[in-house]
C-alpha positions in Angstrom: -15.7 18.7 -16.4 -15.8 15.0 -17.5 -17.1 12.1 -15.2 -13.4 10.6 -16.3 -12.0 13.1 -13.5 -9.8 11.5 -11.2 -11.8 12.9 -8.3 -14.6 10.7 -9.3 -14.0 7.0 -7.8 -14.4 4.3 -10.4 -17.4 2.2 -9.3 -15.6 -1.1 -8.9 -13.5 0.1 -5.9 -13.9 -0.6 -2.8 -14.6 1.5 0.4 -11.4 1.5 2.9 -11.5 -1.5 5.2 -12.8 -1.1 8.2 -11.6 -2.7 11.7 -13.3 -5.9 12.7 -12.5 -4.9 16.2 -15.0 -2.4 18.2 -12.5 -0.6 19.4 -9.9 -0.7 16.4 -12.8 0.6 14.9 -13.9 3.4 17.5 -10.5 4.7 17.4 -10.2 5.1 13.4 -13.2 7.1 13.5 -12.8 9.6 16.2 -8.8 9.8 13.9 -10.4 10.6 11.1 -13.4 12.8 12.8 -10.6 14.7 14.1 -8.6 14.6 11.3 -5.2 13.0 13.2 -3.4 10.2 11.5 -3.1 7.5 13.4 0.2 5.8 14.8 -0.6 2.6 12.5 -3.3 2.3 10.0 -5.3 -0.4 12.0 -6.8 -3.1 9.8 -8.0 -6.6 11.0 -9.1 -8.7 8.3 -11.7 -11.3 9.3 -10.8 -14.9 10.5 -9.6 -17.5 8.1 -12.1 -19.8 9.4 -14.5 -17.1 8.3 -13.7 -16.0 4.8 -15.0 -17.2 1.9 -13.0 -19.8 -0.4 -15.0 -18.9 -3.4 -12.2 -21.1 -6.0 -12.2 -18.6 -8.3 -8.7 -18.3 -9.7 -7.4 -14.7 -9.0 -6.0 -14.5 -12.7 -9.1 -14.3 -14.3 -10.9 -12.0 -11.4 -7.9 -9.4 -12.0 -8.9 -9.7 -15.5 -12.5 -9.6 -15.3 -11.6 -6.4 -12.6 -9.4 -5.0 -15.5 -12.5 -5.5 -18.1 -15.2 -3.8 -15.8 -13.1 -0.7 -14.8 -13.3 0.2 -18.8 -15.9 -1.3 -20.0 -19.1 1.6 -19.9 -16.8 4.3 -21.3 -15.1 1.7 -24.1 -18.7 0.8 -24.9 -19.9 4.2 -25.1 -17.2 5.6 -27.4 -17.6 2.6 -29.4 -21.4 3.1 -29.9 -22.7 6.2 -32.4 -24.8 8.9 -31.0 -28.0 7.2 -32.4 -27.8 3.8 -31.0 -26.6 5.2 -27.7 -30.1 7.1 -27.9 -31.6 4.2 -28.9 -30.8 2.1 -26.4 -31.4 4.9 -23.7 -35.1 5.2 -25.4 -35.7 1.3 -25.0 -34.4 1.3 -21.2 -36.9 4.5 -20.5 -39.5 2.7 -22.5 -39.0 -0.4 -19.9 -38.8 1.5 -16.9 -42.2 3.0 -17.8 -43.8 -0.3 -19.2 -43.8 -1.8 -15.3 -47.5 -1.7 -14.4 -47.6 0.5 -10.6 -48.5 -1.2 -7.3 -52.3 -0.2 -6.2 -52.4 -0.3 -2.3 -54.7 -2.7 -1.8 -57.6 -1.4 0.2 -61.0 -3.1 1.2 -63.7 -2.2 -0.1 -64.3 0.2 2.6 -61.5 2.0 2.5 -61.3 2.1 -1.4 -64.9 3.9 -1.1 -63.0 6.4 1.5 -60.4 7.5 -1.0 -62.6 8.1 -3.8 -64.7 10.5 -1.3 -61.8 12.2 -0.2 -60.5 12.6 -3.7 -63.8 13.9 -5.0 -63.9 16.8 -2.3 -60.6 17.5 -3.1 -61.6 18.0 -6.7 -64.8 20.0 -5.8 -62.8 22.5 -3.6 -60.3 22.9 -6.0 -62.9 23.8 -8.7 -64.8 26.0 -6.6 -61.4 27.6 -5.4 -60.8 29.3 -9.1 
């Protein structure tokens, strides 16, 4: 089975719109909890007043929409074998290049762990 299935949402789309309403809202669920339709699929869409006027010009968002929806699988078919490796090699290499956080501990408490740790060590050698 490929991802490409159509059971497999495409990343770009978006969830179903919930009800801005509470009770719009309590109503869908308990529909769809008990799998009845409802009458009218009840969708409020925020206030005017409240959504965002972002002047972007829906032409080119459609477009840009259209471009993201295929670009990973154009970009992998386009790409051979070794440079998809290669570039999976570099990201792994990145991933493991960040340094990992240390708790930071007093002095106290640093002198604690190490104790703790070298018990542990102890009873696991005298264990075998």
């Amino acid at each position: 089975m490929k991802c490409q299935d159509a059971r497999v949402p495409k990343r770009s789309s978006k969830p179903k719109k919930r009800p801005v309403d509470i009770n719009a809202l309590a109503a869908q669920i308990v529909a769809e909890a008990t799998e009845e339709a409802p009458a009218e699929p009840v969708v409020t869409e925020p206030a005017p007043e409240t959504a965002p006027d972002d002047g972007k010009d829906p032409a080119a968002v459609a477009l840009g929409r259209r471009g993201g929806l295929k670009g990973g699988k154009a970009r992998a078919e386009a790409l051979s074998k070794r440079r998809r490796a290669e570039i999976a090699k570099k990201a792994a290499r990145a991933r493991w290049k960040k340094p990992r956080k240390k708790p930071d501990l007093t002095p106290e408490q640093r002198a604690e762990a190490e104790q703790i740790a070298a018990q542990a060590r102890w009873k696991k050698k005298s264990d075998s």
